[in-house]
Phi, psi and omega in degrees: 000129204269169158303307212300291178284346163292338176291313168306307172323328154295306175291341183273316198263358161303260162014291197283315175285340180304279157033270192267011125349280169284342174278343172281327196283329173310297185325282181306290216283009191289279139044269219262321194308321206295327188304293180344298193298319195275329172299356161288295182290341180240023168313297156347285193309335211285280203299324189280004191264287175343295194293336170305301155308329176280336155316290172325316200264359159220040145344288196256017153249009143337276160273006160299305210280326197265330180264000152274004141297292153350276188313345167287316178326176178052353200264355191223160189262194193247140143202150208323245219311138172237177227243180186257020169285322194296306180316278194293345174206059174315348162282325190295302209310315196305340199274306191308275190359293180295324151359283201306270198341321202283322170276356166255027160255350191259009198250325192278329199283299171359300175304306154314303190281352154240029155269329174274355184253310167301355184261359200240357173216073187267021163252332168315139192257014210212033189268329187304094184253146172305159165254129183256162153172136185284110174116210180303102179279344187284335195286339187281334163300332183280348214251269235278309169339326162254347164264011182242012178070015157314300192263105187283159188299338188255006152252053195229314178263359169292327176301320197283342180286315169332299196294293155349300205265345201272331187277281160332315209277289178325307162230051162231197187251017196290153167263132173255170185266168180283338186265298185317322204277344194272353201262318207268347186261358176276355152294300179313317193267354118356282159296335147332274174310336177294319195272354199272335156249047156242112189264105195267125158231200199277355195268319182290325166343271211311335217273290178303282200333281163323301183310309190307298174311339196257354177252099183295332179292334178283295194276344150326295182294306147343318186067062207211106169300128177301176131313142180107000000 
């Protein structure tokens, strides 16, 4: 046997093991190439079904969402425009919305907490503070709010609903609709406008100031020696 034929010979059996190289890495790789293949080719269908299962499974916190709207209706006036935040994310405007709202109660509590801090040190240069508080900032606020007649007893609980529905939209997978997000945000901004003209001057102060002491748990939080 010559050089000549040992080089085919080599060149033959090179060939044969790529070969079955390759028919092996197919064998394994069929699989996964086919997944591969189809989830490509059938992305679409894939995403409208996923969106679809997913409507389903939070359907009924949907229609939770539209019928504690329902129960709101009427308690607030309408309003005209609607804004293109609503158009373009009806979910982000339900989040923004209740937002605002969480910031003109932090603007009105802010105020309260350095009236009380110039009446109770009022030579101190260092009294002035943002008003803070973790979780629901809004809350400490509504008992005087309703006790100077901002807040009627049905926007006391329009908040809590408000507050609820602002929480589902945030952590769940829910769609809100464009007409539900325009119904929720002409609550919030209702309620908005009631607190943003309600105008603390020294006489309403003196108002708030008494209600707070007579209430212990409001001057615990207040930092306001009680009555008694």
């Amino acid at each position: 046997m010559n050089i000549t034929t040992d080089f085919w010979i080599l060149i033959v059996e090179c060939i044969k093991y790529i070969v079955s190289t390759l028919l092996m890495i197919l064998r394994y790789a069929a699989w996964p190439i086919m997944i591969v293949f189809i989830a490509i080719h059938y992305k679409g269908i894939f995403e409208n079904v996923l969106k679809r299962a997913t409507r389903l499974g939070w359907g009924n916190a949907e229609i939770e969402f539209r019928e504690a709207l329902d129960d709101l209706d009427g308690q607030s006036d309408k309003n005209d425009g609607v804004d293109y935040l609503i158009k373009s994310s009806p979910n982000w405007a339900v989040i923004s919305s209740f937002r605002d709202f969480e910031l003109i109660c932090e603007e009105k509590s802010t105020e309260i907490t350095n009236r009380i801090l110039d009446k109770q040190s009022p030579n101190s240069e260092s009294n002035h503070r943002v008003f803070h508080r973790p979780g629901a900032i809004f809350m400490p606020l509504l008992p005087i709010l309703k006790e100077m007649d901002v807040f009627s007893a049905l926007d006391i609980e329009a908040v809590s609903t408000l507050r609820k529905l602002r929480n589902n939209v945030a952590h769940s997978a829910m769609e809100v609709t464009e007409n539900d997000a325009k119904r929720y945000v002409d609550q919030c901004a209702e309620l908005t406008k009631k607190i943003d003209s309600f105008k603390i001057d020294d006489h309403t102060f003196d108002k708030i100031y008494e209600f707070i002491k007579s209430d212990e748990r409001l001057s615990r939080f207040w930092q306001v020696k009680a009555m008694g």
